[in-house]
DRENPA-3360 file (N, C-alpha, C; in nm, 2 decimals, always signed):
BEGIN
1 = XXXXXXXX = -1.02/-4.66/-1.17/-1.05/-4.54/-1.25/-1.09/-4.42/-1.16 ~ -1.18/-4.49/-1.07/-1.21/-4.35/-1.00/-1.07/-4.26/-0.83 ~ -0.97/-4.38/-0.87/-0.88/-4.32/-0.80/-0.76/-4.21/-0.88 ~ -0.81/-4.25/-1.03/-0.69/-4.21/-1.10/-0.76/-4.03/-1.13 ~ -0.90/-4.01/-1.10/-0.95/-3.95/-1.15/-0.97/-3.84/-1.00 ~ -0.98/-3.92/-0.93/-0.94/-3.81/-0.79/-0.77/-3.77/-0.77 ~ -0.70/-3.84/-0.85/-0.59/-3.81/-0.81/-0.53/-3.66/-0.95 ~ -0.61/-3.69/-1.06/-0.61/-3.59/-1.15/-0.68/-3.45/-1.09;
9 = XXXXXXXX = -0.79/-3.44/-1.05/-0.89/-3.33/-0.99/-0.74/-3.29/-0.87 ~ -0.70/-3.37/-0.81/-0.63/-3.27/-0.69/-0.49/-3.24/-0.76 ~ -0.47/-3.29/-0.84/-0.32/-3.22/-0.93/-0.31/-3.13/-0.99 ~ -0.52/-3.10/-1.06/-0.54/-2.95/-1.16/-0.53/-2.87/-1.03 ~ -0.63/-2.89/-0.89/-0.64/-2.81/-0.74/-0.48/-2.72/-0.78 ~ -0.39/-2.82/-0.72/-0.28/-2.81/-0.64/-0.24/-2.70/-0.75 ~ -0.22/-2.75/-0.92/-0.20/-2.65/-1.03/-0.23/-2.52/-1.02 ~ -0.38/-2.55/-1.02/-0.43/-2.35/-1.04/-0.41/-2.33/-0.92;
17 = XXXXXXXX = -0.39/-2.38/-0.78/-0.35/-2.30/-0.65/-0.17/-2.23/-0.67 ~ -0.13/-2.26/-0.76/+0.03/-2.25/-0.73/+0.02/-2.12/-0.87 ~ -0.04/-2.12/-0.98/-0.10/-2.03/-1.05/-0.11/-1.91/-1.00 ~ -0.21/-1.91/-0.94/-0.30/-1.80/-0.85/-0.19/-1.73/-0.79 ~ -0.06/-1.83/-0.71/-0.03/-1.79/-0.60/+0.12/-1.66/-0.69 ~ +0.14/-1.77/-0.81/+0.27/-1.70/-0.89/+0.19/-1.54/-0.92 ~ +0.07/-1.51/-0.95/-0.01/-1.42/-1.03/-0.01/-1.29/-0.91 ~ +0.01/-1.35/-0.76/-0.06/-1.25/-0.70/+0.06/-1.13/-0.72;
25 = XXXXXXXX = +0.07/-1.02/-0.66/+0.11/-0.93/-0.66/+0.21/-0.92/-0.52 ~ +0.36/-0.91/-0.51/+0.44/-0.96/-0.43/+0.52/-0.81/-0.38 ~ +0.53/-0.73/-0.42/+0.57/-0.61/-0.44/+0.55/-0.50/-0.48 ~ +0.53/-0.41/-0.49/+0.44/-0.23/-0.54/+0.54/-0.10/-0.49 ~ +0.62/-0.06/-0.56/+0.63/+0.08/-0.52/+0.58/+0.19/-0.60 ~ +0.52/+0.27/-0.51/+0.41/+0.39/-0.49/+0.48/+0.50/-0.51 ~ +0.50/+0.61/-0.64/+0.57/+0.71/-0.59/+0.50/+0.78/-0.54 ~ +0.55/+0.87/-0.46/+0.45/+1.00/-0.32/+0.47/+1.13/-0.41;
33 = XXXXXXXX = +0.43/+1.22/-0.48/+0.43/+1.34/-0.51/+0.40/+1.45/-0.39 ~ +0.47/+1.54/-0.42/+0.46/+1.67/-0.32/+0.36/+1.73/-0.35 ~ +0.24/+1.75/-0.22/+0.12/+1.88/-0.20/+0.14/+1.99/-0.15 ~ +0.11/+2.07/-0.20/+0.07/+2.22/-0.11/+0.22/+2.27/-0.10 ~ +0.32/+2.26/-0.20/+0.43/+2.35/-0.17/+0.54/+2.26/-0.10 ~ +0.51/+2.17/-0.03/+0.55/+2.10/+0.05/+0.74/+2.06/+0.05 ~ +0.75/+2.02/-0.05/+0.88/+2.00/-0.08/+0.91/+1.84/-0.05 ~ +0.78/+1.78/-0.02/+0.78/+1.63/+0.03/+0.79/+1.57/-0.09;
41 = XXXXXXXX = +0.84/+1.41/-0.12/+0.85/+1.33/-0.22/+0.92/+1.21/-0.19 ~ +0.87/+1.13/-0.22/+0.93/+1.00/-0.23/+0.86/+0.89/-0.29 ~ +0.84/+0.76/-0.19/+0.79/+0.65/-0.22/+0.75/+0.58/-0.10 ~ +0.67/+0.47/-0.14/+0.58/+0.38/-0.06/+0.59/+0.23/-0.09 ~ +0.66/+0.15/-0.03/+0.70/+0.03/-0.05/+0.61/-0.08/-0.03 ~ +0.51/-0.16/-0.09/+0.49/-0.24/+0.00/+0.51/-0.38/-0.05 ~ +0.49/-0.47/+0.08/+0.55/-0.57/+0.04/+0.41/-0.70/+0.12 ~ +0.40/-0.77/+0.03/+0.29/-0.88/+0.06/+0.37/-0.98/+0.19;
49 = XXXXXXXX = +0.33/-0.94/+0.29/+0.36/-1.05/+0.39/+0.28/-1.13/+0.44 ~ +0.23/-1.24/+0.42/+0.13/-1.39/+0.39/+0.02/-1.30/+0.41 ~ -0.08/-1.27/+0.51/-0.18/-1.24/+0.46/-0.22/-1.05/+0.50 ~ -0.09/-0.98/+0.54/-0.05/-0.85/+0.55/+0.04/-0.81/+0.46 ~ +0.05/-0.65/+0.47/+0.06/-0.56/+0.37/+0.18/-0.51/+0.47 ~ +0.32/-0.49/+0.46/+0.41/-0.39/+0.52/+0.44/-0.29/+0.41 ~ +0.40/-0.16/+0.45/+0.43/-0.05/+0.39/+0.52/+0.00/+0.48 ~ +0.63/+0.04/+0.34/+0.79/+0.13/+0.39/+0.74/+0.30/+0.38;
57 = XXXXXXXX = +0.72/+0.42/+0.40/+0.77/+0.49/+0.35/+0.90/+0.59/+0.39 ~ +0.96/+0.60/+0.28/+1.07/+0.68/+0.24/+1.03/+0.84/+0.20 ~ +1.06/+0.96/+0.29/+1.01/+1.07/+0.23/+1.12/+1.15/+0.20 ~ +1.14/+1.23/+0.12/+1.31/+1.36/+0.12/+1.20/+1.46/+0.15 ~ +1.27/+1.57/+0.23/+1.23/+1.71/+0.24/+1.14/+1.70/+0.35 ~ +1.12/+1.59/+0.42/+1.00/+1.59/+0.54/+1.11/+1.64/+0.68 ~ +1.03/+1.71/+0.78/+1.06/+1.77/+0.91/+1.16/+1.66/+0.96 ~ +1.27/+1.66/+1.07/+1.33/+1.57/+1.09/+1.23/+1.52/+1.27;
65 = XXXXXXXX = +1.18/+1.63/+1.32/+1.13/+1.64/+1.48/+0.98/+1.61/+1.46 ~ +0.88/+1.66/+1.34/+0.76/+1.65/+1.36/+0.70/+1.56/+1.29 ~ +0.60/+1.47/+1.40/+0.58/+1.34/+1.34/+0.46/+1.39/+1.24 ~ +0.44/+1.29/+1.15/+0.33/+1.30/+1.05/+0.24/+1.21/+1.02 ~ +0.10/+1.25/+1.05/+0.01/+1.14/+0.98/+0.01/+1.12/+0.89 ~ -0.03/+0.92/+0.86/-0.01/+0.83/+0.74/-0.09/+0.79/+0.68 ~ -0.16/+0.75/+0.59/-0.28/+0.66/+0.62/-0.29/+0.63/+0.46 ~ -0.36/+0.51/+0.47/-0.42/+0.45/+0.30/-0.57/+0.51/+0.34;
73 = XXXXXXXX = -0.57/+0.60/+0.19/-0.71/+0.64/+0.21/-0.79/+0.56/+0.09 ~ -0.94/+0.59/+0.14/-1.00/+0.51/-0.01/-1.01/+0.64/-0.10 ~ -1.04/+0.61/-0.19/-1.04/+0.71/-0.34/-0.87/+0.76/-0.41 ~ -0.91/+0.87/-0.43/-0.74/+0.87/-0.51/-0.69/+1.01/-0.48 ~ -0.57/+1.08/-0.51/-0.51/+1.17/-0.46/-0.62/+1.31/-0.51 ~ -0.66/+1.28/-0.64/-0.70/+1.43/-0.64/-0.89/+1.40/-0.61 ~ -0.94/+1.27/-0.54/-1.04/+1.29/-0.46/-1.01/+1.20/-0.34 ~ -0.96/+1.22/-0.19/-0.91/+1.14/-0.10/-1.10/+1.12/-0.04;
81 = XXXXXXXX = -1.09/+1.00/+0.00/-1.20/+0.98/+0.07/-1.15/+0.92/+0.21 ~ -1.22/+0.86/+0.30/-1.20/+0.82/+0.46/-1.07/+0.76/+0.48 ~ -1.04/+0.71/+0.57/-0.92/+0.63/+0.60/-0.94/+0.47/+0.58 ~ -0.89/+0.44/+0.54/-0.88/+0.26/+0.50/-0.82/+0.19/+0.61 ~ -0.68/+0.21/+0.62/-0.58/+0.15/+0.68/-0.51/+0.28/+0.73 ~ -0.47/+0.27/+0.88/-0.41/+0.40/+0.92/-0.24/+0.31/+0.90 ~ -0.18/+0.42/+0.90/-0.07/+0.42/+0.90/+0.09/+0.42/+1.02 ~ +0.18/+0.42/+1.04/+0.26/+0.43/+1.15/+0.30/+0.65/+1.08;
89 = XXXXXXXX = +0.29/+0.67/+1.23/+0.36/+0.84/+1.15/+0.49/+0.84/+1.10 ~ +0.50/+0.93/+0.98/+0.63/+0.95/+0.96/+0.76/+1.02/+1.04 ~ +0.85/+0.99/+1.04/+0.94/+1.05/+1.13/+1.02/+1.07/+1.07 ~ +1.12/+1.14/+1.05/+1.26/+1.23/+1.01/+1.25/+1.15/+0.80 ~ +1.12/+1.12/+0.78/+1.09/+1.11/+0.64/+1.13/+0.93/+0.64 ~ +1.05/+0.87/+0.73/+1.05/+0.71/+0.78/+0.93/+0.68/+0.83 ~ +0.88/+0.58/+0.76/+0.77/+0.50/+0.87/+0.74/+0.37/+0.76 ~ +0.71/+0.26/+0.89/+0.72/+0.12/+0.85/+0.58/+0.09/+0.95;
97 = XXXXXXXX = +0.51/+0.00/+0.89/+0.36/+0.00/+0.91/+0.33/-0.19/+0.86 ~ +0.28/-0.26/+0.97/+0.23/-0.38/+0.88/+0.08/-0.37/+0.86 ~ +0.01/-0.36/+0.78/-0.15/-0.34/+0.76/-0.17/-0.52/+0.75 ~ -0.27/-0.56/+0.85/-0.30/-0.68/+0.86/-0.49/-0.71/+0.79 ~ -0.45/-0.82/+0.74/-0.56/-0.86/+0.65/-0.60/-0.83/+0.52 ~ -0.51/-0.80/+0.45/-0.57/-0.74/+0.33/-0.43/-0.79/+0.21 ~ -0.41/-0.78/+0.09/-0.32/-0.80/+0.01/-0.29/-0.68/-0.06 ~ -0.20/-0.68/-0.12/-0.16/-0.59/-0.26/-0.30/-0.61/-0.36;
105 = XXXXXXXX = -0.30/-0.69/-0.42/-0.40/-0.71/-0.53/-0.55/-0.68/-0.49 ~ -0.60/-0.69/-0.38/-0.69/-0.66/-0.32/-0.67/-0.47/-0.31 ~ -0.57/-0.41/-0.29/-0.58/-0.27/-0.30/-0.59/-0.22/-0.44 ~ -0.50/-0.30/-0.54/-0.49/-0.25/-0.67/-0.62/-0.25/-0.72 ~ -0.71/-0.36/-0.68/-0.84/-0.41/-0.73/-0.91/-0.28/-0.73 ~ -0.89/-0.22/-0.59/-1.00/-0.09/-0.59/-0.93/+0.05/-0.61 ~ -0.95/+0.18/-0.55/-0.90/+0.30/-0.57/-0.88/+0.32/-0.41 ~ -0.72/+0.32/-0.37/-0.66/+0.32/-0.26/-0.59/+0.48/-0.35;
113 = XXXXXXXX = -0.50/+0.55/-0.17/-0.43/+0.62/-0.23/-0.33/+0.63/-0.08 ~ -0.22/+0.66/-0.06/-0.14/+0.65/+0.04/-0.10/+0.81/+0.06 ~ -0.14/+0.90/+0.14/-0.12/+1.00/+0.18/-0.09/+1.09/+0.30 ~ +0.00/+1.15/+0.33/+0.09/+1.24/+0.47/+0.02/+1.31/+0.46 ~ +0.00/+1.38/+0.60/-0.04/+1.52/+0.67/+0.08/+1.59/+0.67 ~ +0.06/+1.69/+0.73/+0.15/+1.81/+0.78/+0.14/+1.76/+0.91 ~ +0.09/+1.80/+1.03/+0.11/+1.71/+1.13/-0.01/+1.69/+1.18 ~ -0.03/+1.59/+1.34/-0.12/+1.61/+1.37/-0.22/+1.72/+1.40;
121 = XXXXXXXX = -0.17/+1.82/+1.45/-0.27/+1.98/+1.44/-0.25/+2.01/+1.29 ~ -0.25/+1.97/+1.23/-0.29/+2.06/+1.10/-0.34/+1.91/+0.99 ~ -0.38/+1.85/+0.98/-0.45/+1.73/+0.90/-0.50/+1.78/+0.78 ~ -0.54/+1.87/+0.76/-0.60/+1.91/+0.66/-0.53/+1.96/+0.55 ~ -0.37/+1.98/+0.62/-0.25/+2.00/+0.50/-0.24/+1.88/+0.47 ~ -0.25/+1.85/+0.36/-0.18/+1.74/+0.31/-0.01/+1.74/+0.20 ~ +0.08/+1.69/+0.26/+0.25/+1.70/+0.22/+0.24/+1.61/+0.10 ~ +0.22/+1.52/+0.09/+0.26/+1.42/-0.01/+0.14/+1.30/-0.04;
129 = XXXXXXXX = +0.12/+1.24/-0.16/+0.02/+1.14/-0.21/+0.06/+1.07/-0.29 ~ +0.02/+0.97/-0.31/+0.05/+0.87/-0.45/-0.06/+0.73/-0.44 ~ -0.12/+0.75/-0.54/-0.22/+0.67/-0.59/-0.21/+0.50/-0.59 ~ -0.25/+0.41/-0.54/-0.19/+0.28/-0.54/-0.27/+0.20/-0.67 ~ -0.19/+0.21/-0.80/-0.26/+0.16/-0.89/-0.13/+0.09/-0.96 ~ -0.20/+0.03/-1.06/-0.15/-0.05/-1.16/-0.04/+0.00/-1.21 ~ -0.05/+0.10/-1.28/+0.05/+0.23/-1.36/+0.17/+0.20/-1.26 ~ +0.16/+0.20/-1.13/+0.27/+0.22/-1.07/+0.34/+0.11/-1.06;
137 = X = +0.33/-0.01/-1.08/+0.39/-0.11/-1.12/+0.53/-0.07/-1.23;
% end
């Protein structure tokens, strides 16, 4: 009895562990809206890689020569707060970035937002944003 009953407890384990794992969030694109005139737009790909986050982004209308800073900020586009996760810079409207330790669902959970600079001397332009939320599912 008491083997049949450890062998049930690790079958429900094994159950809600494979649950959990179907539930988690495996995929997210982000669309990027244009700031400030910018003519920037696209999207932000990310993809759950075991216990990292690789974000694609794809930008039209970005500089082809001047790199751009990336970053997952905390709060949301129309209140950006500090940097979370920095980014790889964008280049000719390209950058690929693995952010290590964290998950999709873990970002959705809170108010993340993924947003470009204009370039490094000018940071305070901001080109393009998009909010990492549910909706965008």
């Amino acid at each position: 009895m008491k083997r049949l009953s450890l062998l049930l407890i690790a079958l429900v384990f094994v159950t809600v562990a494979q649950l959990s794992a179907a539930a988690a969030t495996s995929t997210l694109t982000i669309n990027l809206h244009e700031q400030n005139g910018s003519g920037e737009n696209g999207t932000a790909t990310l993809t759950q890689m075991g216990a990292d986050v690789k974000v694609v982004i794809a930008l039209k209308g970005a500089p082809a020569t001047t790199p751009q800073p990336a970053h997952i900020h905390d709060g949301t586009c129309a209140d950006l707060k500090g940097v979370a996760h920095p980014l790889s810079n964008v280049v000719n409207g390209a950058s690929t970035t693995t952010v290590p330790n964290v998950t999709i669902d873990k970002l959705l959970a809170g108010k993340y937002a993924i947003n470009v600079h204009e370039s490094a001397a000018n940071l305070g332009k901001y080109v393009s944003c998009g909010d990492i939320a549910k909706s965008a599912m």
